[in-house]
C-alpha beads as a LAMMPS data file, in Angstrom:
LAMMPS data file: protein, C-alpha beads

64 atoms
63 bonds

1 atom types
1 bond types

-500.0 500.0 xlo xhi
-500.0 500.0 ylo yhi
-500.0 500.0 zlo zhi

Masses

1 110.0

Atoms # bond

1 1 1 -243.229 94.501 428.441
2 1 1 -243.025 91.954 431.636
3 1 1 -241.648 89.023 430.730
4 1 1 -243.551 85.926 431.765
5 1 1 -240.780 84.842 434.118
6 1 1 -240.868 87.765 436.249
7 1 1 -244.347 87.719 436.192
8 1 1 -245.975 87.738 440.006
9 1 1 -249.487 86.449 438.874
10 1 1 -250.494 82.475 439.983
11 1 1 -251.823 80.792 437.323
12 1 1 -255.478 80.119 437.352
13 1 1 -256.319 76.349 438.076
14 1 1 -258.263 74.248 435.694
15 1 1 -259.574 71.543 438.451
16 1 1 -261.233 71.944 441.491
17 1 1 -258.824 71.782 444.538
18 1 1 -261.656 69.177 446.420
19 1 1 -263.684 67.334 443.709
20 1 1 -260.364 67.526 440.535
21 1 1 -263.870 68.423 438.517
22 1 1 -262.686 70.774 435.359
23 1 1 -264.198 74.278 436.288
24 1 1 -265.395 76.027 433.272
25 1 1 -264.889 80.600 433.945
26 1 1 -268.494 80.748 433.901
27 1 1 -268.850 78.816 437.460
28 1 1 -265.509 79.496 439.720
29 1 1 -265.858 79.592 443.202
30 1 1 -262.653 81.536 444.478
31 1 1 -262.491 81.243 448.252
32 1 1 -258.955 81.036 450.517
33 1 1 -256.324 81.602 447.682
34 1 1 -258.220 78.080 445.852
35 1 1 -260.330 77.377 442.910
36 1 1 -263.952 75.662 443.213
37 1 1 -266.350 73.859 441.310
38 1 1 -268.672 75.606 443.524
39 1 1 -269.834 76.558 446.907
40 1 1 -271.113 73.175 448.305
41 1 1 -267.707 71.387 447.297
42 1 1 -266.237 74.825 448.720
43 1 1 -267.481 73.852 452.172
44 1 1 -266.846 70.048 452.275
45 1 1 -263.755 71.009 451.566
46 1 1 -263.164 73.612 454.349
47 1 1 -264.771 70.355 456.776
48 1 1 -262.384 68.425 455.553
49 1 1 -259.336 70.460 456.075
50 1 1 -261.025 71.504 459.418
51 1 1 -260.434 67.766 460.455
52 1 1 -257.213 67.088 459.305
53 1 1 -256.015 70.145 461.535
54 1 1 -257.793 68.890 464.501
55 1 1 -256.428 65.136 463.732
56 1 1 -252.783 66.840 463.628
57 1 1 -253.262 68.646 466.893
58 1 1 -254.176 65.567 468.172
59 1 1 -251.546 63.191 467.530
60 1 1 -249.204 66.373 468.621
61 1 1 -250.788 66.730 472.093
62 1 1 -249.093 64.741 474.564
63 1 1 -251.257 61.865 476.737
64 1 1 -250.823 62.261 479.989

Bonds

1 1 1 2
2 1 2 3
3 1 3 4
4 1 4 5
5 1 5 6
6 1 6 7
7 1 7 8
8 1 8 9
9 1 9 10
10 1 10 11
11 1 11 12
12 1 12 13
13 1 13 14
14 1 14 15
15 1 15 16
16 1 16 17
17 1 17 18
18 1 18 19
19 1 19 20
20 1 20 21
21 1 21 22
22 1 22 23
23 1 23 24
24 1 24 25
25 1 25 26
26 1 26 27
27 1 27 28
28 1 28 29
29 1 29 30
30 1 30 31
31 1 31 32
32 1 32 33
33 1 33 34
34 1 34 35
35 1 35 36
36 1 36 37
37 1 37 38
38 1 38 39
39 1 39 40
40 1 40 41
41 1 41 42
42 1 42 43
43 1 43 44
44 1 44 45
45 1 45 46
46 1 46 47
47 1 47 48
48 1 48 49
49 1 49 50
50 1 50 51
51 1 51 52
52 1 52 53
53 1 53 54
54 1 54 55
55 1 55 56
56 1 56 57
57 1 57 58
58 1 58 59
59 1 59 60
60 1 60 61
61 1 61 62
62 1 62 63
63 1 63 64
């Protein structure tokens, strides 16, 4: 038997990664190694992180 510890799996998240909403087996939305409530909160989410990495880049770049 594998012992937990050894164990490679991630365990499974109980909250949405954008909205914290509970996600019941039924209605998981599995997209880029995270859990979803479901697709629309999916892609508000990828926006989101979408402008964060352009803010990033931003503040990185240098003014000339």
């Amino acid at each position: 038997m594998a012992d937990k510890e050894t164990s490679n799996k991630k365990p499974k998240r109980r909250a949405c990664a954008q909205s914290k909403k509970s996600i019941k087996r039924k209605t998981w939305y599995y997209r880029e190694g995270e859990y979803f409530a479901n697709k629309r909160v999916f892609k508000e989410w990828k926006v989101k992180k979408l402008e964060e990495k352009k803010k990033a880049e931003a503040a990185e770049a240098p003014k000339a």
